[in-house]
C-alpha positions in Angstrom: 37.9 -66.6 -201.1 39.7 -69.3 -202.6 39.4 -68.9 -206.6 38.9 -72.4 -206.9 35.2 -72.5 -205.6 32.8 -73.0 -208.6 30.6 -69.6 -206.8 29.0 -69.1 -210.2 27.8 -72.7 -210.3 26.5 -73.0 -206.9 24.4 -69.4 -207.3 22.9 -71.3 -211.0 21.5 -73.4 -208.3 20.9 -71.5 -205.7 19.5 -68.3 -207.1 21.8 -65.1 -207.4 22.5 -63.1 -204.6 22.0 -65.9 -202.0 25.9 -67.1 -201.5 27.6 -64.5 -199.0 31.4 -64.5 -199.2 33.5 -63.6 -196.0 31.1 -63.9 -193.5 32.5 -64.2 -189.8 31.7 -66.9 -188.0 32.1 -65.8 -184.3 28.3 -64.4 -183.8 26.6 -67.3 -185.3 28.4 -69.4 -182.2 27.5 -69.5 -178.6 31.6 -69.3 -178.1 31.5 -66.1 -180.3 34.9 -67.1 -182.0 35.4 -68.0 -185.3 37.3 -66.6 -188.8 35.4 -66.1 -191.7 33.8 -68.9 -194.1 34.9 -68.7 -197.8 31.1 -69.1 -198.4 27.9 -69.0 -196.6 24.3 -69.9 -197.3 20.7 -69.3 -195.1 18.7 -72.1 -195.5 15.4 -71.3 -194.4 13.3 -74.4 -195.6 14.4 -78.0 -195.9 13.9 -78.0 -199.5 16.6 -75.6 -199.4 18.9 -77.1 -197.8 18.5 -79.8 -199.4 19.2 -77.9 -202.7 22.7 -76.4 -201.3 24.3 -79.9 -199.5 22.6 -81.3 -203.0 24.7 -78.4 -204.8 27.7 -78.9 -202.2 28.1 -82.3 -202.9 28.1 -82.3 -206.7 30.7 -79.4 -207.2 32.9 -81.0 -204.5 32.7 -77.7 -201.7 33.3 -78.7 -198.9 30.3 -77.7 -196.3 29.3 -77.3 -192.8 25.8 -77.5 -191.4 25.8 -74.6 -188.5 22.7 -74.4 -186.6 23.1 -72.5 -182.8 26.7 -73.3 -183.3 26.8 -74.5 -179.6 29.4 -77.4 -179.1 31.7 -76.2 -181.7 34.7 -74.1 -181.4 35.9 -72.6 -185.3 39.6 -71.3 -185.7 40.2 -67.8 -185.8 41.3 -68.7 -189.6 37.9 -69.3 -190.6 36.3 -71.9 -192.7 37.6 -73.5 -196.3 34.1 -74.0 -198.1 31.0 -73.5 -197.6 29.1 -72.9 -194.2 25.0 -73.4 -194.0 23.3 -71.5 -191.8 20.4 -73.9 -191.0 17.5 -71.4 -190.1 14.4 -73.7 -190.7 11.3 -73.0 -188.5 8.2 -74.9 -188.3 6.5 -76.6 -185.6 3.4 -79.3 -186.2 1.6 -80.9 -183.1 0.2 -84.1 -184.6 -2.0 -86.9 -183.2 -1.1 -89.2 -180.1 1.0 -86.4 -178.1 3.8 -86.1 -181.1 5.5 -83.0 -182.5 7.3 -82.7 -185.4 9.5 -80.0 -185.7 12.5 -78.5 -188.3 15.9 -79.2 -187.5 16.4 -75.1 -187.1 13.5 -74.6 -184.2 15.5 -73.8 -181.2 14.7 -76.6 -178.6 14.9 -73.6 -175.8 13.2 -71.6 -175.4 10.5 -72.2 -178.4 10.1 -76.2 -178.7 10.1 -76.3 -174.7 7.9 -73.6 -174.2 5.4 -74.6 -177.1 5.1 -78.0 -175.7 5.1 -77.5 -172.2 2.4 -74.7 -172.8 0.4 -77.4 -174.3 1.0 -80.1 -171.6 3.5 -82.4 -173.1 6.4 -83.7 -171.1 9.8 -84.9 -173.1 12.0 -82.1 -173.8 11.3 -80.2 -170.5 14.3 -81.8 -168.9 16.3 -80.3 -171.3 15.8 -76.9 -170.7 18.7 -73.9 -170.8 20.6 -75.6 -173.0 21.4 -73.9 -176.6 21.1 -76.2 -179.3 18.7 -76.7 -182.8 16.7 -79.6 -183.2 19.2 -80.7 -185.7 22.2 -80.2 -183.1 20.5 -82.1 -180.7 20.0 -85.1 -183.0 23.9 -85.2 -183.8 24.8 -85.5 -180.3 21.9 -86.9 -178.6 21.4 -84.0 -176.4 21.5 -85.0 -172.3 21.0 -83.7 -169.0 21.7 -84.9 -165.6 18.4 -84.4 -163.7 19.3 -82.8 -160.5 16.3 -83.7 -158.6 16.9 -86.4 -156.0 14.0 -88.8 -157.6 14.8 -88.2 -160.9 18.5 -88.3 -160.7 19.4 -89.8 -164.0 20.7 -88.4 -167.4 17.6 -88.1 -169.7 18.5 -88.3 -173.3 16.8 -87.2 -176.3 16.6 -90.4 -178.2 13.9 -91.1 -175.1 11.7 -89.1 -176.9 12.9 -89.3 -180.6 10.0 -91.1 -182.5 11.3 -90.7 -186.4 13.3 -88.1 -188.3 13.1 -87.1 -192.2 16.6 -86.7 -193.3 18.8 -86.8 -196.5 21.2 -89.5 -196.5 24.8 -89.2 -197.8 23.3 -90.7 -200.9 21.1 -88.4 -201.5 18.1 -89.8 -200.7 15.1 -88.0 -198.7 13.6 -90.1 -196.3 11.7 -90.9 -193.4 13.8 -93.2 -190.4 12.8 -94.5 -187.2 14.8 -93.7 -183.8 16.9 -96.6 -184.3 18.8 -95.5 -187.5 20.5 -93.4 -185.2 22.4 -95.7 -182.7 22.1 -92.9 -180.2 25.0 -93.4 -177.5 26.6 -90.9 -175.0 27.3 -88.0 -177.4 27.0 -89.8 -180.4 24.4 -90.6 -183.2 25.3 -92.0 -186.5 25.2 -88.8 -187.7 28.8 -88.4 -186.5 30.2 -91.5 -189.3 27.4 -90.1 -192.5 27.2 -87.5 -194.3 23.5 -87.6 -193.5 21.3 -84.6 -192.4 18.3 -84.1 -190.7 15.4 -82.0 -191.6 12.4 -82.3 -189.1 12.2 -84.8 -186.0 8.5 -86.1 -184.8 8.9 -86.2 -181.1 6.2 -88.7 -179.1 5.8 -86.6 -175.6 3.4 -87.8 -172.6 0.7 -85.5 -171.1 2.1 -83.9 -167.8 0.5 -81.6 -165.6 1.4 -78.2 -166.7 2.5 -77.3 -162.9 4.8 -80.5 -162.4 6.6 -79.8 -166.1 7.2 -75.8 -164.8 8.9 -77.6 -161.3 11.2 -79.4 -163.2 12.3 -76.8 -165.1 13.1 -74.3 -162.5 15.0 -76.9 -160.8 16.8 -77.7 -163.7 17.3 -74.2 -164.4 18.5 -72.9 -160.6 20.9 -76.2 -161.2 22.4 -75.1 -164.5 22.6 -71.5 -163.0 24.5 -72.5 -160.3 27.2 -74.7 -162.4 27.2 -73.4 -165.8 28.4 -69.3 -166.8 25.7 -67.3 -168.3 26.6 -66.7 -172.0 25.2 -63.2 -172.5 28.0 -62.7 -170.0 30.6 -65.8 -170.5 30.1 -67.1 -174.2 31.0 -70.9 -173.9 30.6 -74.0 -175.8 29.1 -75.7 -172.9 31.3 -78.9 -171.4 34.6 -79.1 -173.4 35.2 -82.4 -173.0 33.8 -86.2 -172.4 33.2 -88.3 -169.3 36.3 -90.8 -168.9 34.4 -94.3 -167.8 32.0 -92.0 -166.0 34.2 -89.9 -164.5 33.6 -86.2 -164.7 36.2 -84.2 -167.1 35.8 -81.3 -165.0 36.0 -83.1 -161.7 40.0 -84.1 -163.3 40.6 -80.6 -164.1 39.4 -79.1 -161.1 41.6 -81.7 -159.1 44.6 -80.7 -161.0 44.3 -77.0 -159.5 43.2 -75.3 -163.1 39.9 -74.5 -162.4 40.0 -70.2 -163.0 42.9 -70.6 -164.8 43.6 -67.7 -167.0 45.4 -67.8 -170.7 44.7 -64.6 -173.1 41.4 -63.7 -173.3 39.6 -67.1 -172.3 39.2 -68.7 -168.8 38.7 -72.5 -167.3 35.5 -71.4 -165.7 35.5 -71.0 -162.1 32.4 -73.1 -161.0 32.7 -75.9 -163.8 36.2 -76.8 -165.1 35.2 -78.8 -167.9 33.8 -75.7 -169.3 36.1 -72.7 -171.1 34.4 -69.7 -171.0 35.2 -66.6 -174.0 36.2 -63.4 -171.6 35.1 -60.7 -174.1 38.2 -61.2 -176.8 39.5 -64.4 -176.6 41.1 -66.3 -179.8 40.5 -69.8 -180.9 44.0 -70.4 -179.8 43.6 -69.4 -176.5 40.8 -71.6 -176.1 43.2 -74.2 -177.7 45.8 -73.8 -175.0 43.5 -74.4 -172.3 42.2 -77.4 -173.6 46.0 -78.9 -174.2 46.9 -77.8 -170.9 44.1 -79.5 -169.2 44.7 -82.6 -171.7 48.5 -82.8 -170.5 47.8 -82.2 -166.6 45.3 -84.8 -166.6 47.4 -87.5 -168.2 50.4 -86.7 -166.3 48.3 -87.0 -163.1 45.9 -89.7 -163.3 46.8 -91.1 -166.6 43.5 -90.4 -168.3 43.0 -89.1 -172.0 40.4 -86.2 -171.9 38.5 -86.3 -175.7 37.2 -83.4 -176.5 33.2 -82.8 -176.9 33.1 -80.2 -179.2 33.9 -79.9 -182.2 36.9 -78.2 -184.0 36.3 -76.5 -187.4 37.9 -74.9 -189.6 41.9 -73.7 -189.4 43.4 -73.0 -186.4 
């Protein structure tokens, strides 16, 4: 750990005991890679992490906010800062068909299944994918519905009513969906330094039957396109649609779909997605992505921008 980080300081806030030092990052990411973070913190209520980005942000660490750590790739160097673990829980079901949830609920299985139990319709489309409440808000979580009437992308921000957050300046406060400016994997959240803390949600009643039909189609289509990650940790599509042109429809047209490098493979059913063979490095991940980055350009002439996001040193 760098001796330059004020530790002492950020425990007097904290409470001793609480700040970990050298904590691997690989199993708190769905890619299972990562280095170590010089600090890290378990927020487990939003007034705490509020207390550590407040804590962060005066003593000048830099921080991270990791919730499933899906979409993210972290070099095999680790992090320089902090990292916080954002483990909030707490689910409310308020009046007129809304939920408010913590940014740390997992929206599958236990928002999904808590609403779906009671009836509600919203988040059932987005079922099978790892993310946090949080995580979803930062990139506007999406699906492509398979089902021929419903073949659409669904977005979050369809059923984002309001979010309590804590701005970059340090204010806690309630916004509306449109702070946001949700677009295709973006929110605001990607230009501030804001960060969320609970979402309300307003979800429509739904036949319990019809809301279980969607998600087994949803699920049979994810299961037939995307690896399982018990047995192919991934960080789910690696990079963006090019004017709505599928990444992985490029790759797979320049012949690299299955292709092989270290430890880490372009998956063989989805070549925008690079799946984590058992060992593989952040750098094998990261030749991959430049190889399908150069094919693609020197084929069709297309940029491919990367989806997730890179932390930390590579």
């Amino acid at each position: 750990m760098p001796t330059n980080w004020p530790l002492q300081a950020l425990e007097s806030r904290l409470g001793p005991g609480t700040v970990e030092t050298g904590i691997p990052l690989a199993p708190y990411t769905t890619f299972r890679i990562g280095g170590p973070a010089d600090l890290f913190y378990r927020a487990g209520t939003p007034d705490e992490l509020v207390r550590v980005i407040e804590a962060a942000r005066e003593l000048g660490i830099p921080h991270l906010l990791l919730g499933r750590g899906a979409n993210v790739l972290v070099g095999d160097g680790g992090y320089r800062g902090l990292v916080i673990r954002s483990g909030m829980s707490g689910t409310d079901f308020l009046e007129g068909n809304r939920v408010r949830a913590a940014a740390g609920v997992e929206t599958f299985p236990d928002l999904i299944v808590d609403t779906v139990r009671r009836g509600l319709g919203g988040l059932h489309h987005f079922v099978g994918i790892p993310s946090t409440v949080g995580g979803a808000m930062w990139q506007n979580l999406h699906f492509l519905s398979p089902a021929p009437e419903r073949e659409r992308t669904v977005f979050l921000e369809e059923v984002v009513e309001s979010a309590e957050i804590l701005t970059e300046e340090g204010e806690r406060t309630e916004v509306g969906v449109e702070y946001f400016r949700f677009g295709y994997d973006y929110s605001i959240l990607h230009e501030r330094d804001d960060v969320v803390l609970s979402v309300t949600f307003a979800l429509t009643p739904q036949p319990r039957e019809s809301l279980r039909k969607v998600i087994r189609e949803n699920l049979a289509w994810r299961e037939d396109r995307h690896p399982d990650l018990w047995l192919y940790p991934c960080a789910g599509s690696i990079f963006q649609k090019i004017d709505g042109e599928g990444a992985g429809r490029l790759i797979d047209q320049c012949g690299l779909k299955g292709k092989v490098h270290g430890d880490a493979a372009i998956f063989h059913k989805h070549a925008n997605i690079i799946v984590n063979l058992g060992g593989a490095s952040s750098d094998d991940v990261r030749f991959l992505m430049d190889l399908a980055q150069e094919q693609v350009l020197r084929e069709f002439g297309l940029e491919l921008v990367p989806e997730i996001t890179l932390v930390g040193e590579f």
